[in-house]
ZALOVEX-330357 format. One record per atom (N, C-alpha, C): y negated, x, z negated; residue in one letter. Coordinates in steps of 0.001 Angstrom, whole numbers, plus 500000, padded with zeros to 6 digits. Each point is the difference from the previous one (the first is absolute). Example, Ala and Ser with C-alpha at 12.3 -4.5 7.8 and 13.67 -1.06 7.14 Angstrom:
505690513190492200A 498810499110500000A 498800500900500000A 498950499650500720S 498810500820499940S 498910499230499270S 
This chain:
711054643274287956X 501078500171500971X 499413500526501304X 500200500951500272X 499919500860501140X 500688499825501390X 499917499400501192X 500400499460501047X 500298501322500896X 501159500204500635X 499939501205500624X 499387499897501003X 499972501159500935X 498852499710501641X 501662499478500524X 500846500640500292X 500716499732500912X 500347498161499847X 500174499620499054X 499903498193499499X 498958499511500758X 498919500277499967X 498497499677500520X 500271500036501549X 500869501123500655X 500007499983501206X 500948498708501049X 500918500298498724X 501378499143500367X 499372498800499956X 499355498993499232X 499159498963500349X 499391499919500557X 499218501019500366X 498738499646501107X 500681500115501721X 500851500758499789X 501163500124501557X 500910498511499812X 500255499245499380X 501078498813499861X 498820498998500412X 498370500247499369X 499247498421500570X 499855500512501580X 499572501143500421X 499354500604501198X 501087499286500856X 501637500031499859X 500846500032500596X 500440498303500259X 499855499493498765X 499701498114500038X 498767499628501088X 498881500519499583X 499300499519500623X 500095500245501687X 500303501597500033X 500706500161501468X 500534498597500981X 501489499811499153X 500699498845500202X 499812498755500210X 498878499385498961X 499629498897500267X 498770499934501174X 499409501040500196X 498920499996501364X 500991499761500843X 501130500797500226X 500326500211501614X 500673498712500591X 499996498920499491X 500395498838500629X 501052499676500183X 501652501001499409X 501057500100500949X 500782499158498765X 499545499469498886X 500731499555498964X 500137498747499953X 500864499028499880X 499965498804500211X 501089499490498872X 499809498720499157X 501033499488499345X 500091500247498665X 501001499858499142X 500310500822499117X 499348501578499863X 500403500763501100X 499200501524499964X 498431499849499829X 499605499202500750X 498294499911499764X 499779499288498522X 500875499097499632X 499536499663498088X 500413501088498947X 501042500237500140X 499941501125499355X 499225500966499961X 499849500991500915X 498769500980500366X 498686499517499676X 499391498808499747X 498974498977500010X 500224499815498265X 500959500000499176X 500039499900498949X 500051501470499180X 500789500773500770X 499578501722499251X 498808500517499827X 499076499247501323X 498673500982500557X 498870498789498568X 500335499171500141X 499445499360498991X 500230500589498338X 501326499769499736X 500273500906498238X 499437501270500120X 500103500857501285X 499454501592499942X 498517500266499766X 499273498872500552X 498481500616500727X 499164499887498635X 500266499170498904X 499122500879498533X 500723500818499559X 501308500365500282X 500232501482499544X 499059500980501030X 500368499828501143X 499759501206500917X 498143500007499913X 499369499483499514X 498196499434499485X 499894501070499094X 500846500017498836X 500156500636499136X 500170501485500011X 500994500237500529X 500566501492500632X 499017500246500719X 499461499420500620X 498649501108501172X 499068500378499097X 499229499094499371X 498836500011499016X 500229501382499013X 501602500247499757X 500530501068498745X 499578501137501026X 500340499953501191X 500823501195500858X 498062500311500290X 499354499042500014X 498334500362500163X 499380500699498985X 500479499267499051X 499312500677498879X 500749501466499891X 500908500297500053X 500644501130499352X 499301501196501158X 499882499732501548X 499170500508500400X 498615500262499858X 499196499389499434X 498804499842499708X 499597501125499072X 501189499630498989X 500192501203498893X 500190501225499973X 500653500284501246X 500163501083500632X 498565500863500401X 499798498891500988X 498485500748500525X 499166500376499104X 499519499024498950X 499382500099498820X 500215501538499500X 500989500218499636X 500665501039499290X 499176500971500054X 500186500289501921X 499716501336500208X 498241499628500590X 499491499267499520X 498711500123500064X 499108500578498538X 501437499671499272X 499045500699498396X 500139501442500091X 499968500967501225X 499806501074499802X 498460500338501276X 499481498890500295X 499090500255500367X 498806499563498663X 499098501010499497X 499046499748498928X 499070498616500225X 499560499789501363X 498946498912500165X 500931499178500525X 501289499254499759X 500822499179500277X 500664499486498875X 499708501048499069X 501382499593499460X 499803499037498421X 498357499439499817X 499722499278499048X 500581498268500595X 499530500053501433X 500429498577500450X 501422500167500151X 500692500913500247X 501295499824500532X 500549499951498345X 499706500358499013X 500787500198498443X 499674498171499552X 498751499161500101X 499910498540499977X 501080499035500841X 499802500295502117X 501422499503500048X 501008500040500133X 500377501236499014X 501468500536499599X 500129499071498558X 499265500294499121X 500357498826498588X 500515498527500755X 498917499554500804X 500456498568500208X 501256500051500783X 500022500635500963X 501470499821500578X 501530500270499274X 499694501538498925X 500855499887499144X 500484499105499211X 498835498892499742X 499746498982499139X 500846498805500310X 500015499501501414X 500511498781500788X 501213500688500483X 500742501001499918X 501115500537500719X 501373499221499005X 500096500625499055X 500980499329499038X 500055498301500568X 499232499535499702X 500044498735500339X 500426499136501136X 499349501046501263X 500761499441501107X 501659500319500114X 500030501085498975X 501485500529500401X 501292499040498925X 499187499725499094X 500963498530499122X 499919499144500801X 499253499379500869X 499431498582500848X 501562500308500999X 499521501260500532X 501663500373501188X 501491499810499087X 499640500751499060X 501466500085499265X 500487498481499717X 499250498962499428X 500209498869499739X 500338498906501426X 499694500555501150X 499563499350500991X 501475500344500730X 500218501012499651X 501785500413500709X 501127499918498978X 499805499189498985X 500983499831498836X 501007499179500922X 501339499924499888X 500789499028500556X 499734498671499199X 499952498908501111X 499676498964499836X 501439498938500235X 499428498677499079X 501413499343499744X 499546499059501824X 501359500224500069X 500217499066501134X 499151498310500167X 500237499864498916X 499400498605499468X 498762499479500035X 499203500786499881X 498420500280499496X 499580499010500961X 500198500031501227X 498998499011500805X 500188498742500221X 501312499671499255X 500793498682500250X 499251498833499244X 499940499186500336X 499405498663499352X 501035499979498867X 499361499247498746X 500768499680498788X 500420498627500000X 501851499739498904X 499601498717499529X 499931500282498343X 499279499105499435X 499524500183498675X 500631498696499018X 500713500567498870X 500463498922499680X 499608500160498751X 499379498931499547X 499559500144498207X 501315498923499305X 500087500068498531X 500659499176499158X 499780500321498649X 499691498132499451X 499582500360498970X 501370500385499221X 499569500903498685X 501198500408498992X 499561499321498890X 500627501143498874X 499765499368498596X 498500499248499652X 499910499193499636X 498674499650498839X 499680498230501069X 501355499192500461X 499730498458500007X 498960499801501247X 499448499382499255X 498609499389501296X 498891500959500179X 499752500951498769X 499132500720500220X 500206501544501377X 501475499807500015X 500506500938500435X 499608499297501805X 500299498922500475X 499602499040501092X 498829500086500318X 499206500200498848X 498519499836500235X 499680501091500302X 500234501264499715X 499767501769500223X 500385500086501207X 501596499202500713X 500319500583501291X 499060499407500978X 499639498845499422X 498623499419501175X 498833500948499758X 499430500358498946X 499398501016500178X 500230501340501103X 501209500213499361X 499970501422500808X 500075499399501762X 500831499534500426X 499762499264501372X 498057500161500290X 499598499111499336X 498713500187500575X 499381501271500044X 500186500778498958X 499450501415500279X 500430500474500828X 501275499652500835X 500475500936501273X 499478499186500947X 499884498814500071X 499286499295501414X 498489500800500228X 499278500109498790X 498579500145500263X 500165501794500311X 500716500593499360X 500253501465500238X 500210499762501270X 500620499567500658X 500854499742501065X 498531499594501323X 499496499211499443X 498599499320500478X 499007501245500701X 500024501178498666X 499267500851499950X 500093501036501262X 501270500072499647X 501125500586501110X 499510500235501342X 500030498579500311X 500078499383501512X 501415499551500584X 500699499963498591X 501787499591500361X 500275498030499748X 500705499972500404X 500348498379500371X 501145500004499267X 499721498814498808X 501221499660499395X 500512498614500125X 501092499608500156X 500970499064500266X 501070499033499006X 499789499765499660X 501081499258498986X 500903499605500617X 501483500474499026X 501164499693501208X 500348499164498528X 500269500141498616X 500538498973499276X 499426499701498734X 499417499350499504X 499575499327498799X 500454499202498959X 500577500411498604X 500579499128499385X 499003499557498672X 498737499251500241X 499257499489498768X 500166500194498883X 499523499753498951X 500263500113498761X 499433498383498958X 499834499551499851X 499903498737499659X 498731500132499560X 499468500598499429X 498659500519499082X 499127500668500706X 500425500374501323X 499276501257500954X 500464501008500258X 499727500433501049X 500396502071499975X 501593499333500878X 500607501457499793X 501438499607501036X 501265500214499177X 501327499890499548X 500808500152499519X 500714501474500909X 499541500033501572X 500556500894501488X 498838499789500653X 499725501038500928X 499401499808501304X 500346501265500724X 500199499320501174X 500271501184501285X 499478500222501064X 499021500612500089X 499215500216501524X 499836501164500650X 499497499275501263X 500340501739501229X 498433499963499576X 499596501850500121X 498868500826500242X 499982500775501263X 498935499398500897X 499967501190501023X 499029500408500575X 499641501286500069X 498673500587500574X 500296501527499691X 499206500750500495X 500139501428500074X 500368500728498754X 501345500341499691X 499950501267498985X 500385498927498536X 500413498822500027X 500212499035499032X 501168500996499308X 501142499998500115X 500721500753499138X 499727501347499050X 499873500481501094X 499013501144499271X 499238500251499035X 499315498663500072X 499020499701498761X 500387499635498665X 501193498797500650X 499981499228498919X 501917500048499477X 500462501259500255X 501283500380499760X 500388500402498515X 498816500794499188X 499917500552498656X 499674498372499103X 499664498661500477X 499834498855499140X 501617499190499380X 501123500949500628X 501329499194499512X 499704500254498835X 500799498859498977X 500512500623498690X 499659498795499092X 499782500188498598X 499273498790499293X 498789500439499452X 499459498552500101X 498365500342499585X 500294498905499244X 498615500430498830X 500520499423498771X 498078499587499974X 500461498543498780X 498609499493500102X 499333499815498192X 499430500557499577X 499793499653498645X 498456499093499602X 500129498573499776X 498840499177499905X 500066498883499595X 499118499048499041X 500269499306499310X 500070498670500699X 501008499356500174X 500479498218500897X 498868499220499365X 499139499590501435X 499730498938499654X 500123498618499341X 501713500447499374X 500564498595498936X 500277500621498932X 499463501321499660X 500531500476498779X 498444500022499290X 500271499117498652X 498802499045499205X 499618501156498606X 500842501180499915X 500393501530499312X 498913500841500234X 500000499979501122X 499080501321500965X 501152501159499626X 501363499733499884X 500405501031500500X 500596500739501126X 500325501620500429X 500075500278501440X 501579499970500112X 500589499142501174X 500531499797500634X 500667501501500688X 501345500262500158X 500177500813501137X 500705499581500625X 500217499976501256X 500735499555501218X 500409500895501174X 500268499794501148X 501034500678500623X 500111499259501366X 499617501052501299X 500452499600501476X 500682500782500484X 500903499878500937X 500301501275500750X 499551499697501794X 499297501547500559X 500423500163500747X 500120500593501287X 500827499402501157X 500513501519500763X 499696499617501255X 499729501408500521X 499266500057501772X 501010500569500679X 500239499264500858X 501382500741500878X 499227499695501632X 500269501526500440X 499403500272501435X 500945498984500971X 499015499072500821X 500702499044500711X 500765501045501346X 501152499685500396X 500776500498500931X 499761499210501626X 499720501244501236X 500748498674501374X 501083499553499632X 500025499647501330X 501608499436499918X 500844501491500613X 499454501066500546X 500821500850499813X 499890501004499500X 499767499937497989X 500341500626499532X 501285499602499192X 499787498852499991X 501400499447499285X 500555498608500847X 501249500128500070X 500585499213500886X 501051499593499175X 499651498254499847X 501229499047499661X 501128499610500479X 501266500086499953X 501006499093500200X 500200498639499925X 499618499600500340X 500117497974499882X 501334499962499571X 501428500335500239X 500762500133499155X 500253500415498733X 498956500700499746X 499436500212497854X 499478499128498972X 499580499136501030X 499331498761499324X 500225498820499626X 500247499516498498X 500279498299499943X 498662499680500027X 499795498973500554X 498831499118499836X 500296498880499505X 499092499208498952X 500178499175499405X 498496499097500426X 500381499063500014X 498834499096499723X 499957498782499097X 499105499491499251X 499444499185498876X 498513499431500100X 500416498967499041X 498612499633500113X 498887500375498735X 498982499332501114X 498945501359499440X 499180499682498675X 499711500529498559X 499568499605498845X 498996500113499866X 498914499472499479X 498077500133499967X 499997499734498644X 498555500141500077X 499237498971498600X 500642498801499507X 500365499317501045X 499980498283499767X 499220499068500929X 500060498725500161X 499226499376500259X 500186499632501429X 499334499969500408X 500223500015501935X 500033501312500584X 499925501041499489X 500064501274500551X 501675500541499946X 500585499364499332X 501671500110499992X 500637499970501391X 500918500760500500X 500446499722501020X 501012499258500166X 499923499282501387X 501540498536499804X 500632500983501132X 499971500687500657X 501351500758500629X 500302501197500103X 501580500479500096X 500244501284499492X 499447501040500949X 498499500498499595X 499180501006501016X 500119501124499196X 500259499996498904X 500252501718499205X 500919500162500483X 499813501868500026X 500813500717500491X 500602500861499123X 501202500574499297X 500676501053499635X 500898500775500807X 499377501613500039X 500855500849500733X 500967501183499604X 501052499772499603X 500794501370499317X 500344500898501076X 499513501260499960X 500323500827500366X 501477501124499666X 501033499358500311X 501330500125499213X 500388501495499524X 499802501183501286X 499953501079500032X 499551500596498170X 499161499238499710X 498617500853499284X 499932499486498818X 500895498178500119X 499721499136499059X 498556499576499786X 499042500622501109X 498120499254499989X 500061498448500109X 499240499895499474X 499758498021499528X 498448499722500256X 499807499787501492X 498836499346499890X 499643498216500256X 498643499425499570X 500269498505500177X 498221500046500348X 500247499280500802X 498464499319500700X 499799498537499723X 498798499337499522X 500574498388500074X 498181499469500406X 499325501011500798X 498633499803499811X 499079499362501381X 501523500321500734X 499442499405501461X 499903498702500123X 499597499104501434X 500116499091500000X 500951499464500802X 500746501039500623X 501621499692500300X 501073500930499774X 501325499720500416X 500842500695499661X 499899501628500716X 499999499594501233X 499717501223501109X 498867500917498910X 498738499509499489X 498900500904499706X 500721500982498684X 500160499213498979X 500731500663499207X 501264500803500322X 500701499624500983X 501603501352500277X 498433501105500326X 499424500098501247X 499210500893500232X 499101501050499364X 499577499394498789X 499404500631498656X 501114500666499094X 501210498872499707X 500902500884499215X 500406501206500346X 500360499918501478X 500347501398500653X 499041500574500040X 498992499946500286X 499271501124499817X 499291501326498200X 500657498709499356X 500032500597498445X 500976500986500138X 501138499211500560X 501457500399500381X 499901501359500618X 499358500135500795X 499937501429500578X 499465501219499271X 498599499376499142X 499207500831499184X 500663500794498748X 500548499123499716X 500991500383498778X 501303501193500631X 500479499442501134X 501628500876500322X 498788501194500408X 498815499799500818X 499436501236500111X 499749501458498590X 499415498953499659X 500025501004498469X 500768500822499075X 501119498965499879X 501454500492500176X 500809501139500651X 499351499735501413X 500488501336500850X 499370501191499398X 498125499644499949X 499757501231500267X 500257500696498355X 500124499294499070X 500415500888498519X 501110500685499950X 501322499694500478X 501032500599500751X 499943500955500632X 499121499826500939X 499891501522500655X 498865500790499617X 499272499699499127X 499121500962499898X 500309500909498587X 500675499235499110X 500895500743498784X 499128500790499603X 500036501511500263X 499192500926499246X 499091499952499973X 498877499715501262X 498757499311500042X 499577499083498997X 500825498885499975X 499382498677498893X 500256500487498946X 500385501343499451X 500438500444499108X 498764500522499190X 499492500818501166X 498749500513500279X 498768499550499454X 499776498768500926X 499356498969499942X 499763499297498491X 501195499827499477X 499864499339498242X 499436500979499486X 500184501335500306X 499145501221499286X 498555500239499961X 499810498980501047X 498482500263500174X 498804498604499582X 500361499050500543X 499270498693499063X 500930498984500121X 501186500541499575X 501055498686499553X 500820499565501162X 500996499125499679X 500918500300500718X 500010498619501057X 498831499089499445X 499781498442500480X 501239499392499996X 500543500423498977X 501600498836499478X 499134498953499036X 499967498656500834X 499548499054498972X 500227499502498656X 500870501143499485X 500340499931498548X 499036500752498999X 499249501199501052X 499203500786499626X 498357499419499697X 499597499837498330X 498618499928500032X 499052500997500402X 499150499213500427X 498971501244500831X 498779499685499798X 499223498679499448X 499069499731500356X 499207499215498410X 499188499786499227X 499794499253499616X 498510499652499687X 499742498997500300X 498530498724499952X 500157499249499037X 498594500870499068X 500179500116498539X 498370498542499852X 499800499012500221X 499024499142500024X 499100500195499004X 500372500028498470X 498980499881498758X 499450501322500214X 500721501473500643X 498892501213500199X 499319500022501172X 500593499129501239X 499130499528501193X 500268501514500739X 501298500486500075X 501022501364500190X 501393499790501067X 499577501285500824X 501420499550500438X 500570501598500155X 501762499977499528X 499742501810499919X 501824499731500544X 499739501087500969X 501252500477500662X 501050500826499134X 500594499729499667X 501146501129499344X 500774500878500486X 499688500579501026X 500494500375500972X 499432501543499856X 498798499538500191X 499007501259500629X 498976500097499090X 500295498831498849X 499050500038498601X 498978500031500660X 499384499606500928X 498728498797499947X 499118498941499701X 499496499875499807X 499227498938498879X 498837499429500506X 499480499271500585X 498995499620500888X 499549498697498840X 498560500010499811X 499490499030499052X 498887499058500663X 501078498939501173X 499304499401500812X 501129498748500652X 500658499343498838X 501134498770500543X 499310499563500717X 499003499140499904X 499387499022501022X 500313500320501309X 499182501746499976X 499634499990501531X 501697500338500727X 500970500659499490X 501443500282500140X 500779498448500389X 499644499240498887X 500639498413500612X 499151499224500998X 499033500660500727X 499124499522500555X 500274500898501330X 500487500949500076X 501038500814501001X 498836500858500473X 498427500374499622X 499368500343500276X 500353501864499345X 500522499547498655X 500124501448499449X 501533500293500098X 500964499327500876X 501258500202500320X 500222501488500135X 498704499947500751X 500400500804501289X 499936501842499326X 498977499586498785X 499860501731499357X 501488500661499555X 500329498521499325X 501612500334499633X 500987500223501032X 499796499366501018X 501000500692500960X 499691501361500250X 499137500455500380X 499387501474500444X 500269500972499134X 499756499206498356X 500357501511499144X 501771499978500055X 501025499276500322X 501224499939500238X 500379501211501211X 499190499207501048X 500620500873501438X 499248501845499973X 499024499552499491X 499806501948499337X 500610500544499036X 501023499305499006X 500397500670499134X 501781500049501078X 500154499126500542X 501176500460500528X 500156501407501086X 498523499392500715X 499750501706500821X 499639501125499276X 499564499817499111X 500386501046498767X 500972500659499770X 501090499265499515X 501228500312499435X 500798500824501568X 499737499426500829X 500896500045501317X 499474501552500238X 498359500065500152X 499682501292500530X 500923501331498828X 499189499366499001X 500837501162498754X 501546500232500158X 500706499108500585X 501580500076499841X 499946501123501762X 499173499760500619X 500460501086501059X 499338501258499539X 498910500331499203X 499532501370499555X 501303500825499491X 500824499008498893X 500669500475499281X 501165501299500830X 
């Protein structure tokens, strides 16, 4: 992909002109974050664009030095290499000015649940949880538990937690869907393999002004709260249920240690969800798009499966196959699988604008 000069210019005049702005002192407020947030998304593009706009000069000069005889053996060496690294910087730009989802920088909430296959299925969603904490670890992102519903045997039946640190959505937006677990239960006396079933989905957390509630939309219910058993049972009604009437959304918190903590968590599920909501609505042809390229992250959709007796884990998506569970549930090799995702989507994206 070939970058025009006049593109090259138009960026390098839009940072010259930011940076202008933010020197001269006269910006204050809102105008100074904004301008402060463009000059930031621009300045590895505009890194990029100079380095092209250098080289392509370079090439130039080069050129017309291969018609001098005692010049033109060194100038034909760094003409290969520059020819060599040009393509490359010019995909690095093309990928670097792809339109980007609004979302991308937003902190996540992440909600796993186990599906088909009983306790084993409980035991996989605690798995996968931990592979996103330690991914998460890896990160440098902070995860939060907003709700936990045990499983009697281990692992979680639900869990819901906030992710936040730089670029969390982004990352971890292509993990909706079901992931599937194939491995023999530690109570199965057979040795045979087991398959089972989690789902689940990352929804970009919203401010409060991207989506704005009506307190008139809402029944709230409260109950009391159900555990394990034992002394961990709750004796007063601190769970929370919130219907969102509009939408018919049903969320329930029961994890706090008062009533106040849980309304505060529910709503904030509460928001994540109507957010998501919005933005599939309006983005229509886009998410349309989007399923075209590594799935559509409708948690009905399998995408994933961690195959234990081959010690395998292979994307169906992008037909990947990585022969390294450990280090993947260990969130250490998470991270290859995310990467071959977000390049195959900038893939698809660059190719759909060639077309």
């Amino acid at each position: 992909m070939t970058i025009p000069e006049e593109r090259l210019r138009q960026i390098g005049n839009r940072f010259s002109e930011l940076e202008a702005r933010l020197g001269s002192g006269t910006l204050e407020g809102d105008a100074f974050v904004q301008a402060s947030r463009d000059y930031a998304e621009l300045e590895p593009v505009a890194k990029i664009a100079a380095e092209i706009k250098s080289a392509r000069e370079e090439i130039a000069g080069l050129e017309e030095m291969l018609a001098d005889p005692e010049m033109k053996a060194m100038a034909e060496e760094e003409l290969a290499g520059l020819r060599a690294r040009l393509p490359e910087a010019e995909r690095a730009l093309a990928i670097a000015m792809l339109p980007r989802d609004s979302a991308d920088a937003k902190p996540a909430m992440l909600e796993i649940r186990a599906g088909t296959g009983g306790d084993e299925a409980a035991l996989f969603a605690g798995d996968l949880y931990r592979m996103y904490e330690k991914y998460a670890a890896e990160q440098g992102w902070k995860v939060e538990p907003v709700s936990m519903s045990a499983s009697e045997v281990g692992g979680f039946k639900e869990v819901v937690a906030n992710v936040r640190g730089t670029g969390v959505f982004a990352k971890l937006k292509f993990e909706s869907g079901v992931h599937r677990v194939q491995r023999v239960p530690e109570t199965e006396s057979g040795g045979r393999i087991h398959t089972s079933a989690a789902t689940v989905a990352v929804l970009p957390e919203p401010d409060e002004v991207d989506i704005r509630i009506d307190p008139s939309d809402l029944k709230i219910d409260t109950y009391r709260a159900s555990g394990a058993g034992g002394q961990h049972v709750n004796t007063t009604d601190s769970a929370i249920r919130i219907t969102h009437l509009p939408t018919d959304t049903v969320v329930t918190c029961q994890d706090g240690r008062s009533q106040h903590k849980n309304k505060e968590q529910a709503m904030q599920v509460l928001r994540a969800r109507l957010f998501e909501k919005q933005r599939d609505e309006v983005q229509g042809a886009e998410a349309e798009a989007r399923k075209a390229m590594v799935g559509s992250g409708d948690r009905s959709e399998r995408i994933r499966t961690y195959n234990f007796p081959q010690g395998r884990v292979t994307d169906h998506r992008i037909g990947l196959t990585l022969h390294k569970l450990p280090e993947v549930l260990a969130g250490t090799g998470l991270g290859e699988m995310v990467d071959a995702l977000i390049a195959e989507d900038e893939a698809k994206r660059l190719a759909s604008m060639e077309d």
